[in-house]
N, C-alpha and C positions, 0 to 999 in steps of 0.2 A: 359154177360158183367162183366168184373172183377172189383171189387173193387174199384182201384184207377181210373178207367177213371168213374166209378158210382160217386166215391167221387168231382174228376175234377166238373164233368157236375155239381152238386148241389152245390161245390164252383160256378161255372160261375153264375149259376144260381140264386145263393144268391145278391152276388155283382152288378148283372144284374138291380136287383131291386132296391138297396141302387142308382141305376146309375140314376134311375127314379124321385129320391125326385128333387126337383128346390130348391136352398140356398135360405132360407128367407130374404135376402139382398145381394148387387150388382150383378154385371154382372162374374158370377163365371159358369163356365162348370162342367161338374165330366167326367172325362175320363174312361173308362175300358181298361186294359190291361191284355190279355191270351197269356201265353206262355207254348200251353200244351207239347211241346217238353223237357222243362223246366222245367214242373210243378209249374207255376211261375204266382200269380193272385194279379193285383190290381186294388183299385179305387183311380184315382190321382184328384184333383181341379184345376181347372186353371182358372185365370180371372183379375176381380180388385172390389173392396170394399173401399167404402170412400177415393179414392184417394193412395190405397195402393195395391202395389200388392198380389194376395193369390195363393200358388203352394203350393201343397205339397199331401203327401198320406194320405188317409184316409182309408182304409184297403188295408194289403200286405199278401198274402199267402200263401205256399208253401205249394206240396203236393211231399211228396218223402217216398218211405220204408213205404207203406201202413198207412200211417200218415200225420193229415192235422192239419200242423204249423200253427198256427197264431201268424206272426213276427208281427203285427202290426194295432191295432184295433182302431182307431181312433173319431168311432161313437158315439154319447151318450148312445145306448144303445148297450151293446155288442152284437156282430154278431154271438156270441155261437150258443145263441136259434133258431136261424134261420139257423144254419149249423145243427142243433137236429133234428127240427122239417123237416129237407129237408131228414134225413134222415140217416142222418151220424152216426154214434156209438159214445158215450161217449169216450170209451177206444180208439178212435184213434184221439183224436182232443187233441194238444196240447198249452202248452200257452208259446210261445219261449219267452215272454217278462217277463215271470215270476220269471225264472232263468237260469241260463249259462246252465243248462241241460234239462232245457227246462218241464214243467209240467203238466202234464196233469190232465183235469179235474176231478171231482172226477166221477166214474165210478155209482153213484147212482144219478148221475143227470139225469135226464130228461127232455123234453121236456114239458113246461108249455104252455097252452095256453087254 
């Protein structure tokens, strides 16, 4: 198995699980959305809370050119450790929200746990 569909599988597989938590208040879903054609990975909310509606993403991902983008990490705790710990390399996880060229972590991180 090459790389990027290794890397896919343990994005899906991260996100899979963040899909599992239940929102500590209202009536709020988490959607998963794979588009391995794409290389395109989210987790979206949908629902209603105190009379207000709640949409929107809570992690977006893209995996392209043997590199897995994190456009958008919304979690309280960042989903790094758990793309590490799935298995993923340092040196190919990026943090597209860091800067216009996008930044990758530092290559001596690790996997804490």
């Amino acid at each position: 198995m090459d790389t990027t569909t290794t890397d896919r599988d343990i994005v899906k597989q991260v996100i899979n699980r963040y899909a599992q938590f239940v929102p500590s208040h209202g009536q709020i879903r988490l959607d998963t959305i794979f588009d391995d054609e794409q290389g395109r990975y989210a987790l979206m909310q949908v629902g209603w809370d105190r009379g207000h509606r709640v949409k929107g993403n809570l992690i977006y991902i893209t995996v392209q050119d043997d590199k897995v983008w994190i456009e958008y990490d919304g979690m309280e705790q960042s989903i790094t450790q758990d793309l590490l710990k799935g298995g993923i390399a340092p040196e190919r996880i990026f943090l597209s929200f860091a800067s216009e060229s996008g930044s990758p972590i530092s290559p001596k991180l690790e996997y804490v746990g």
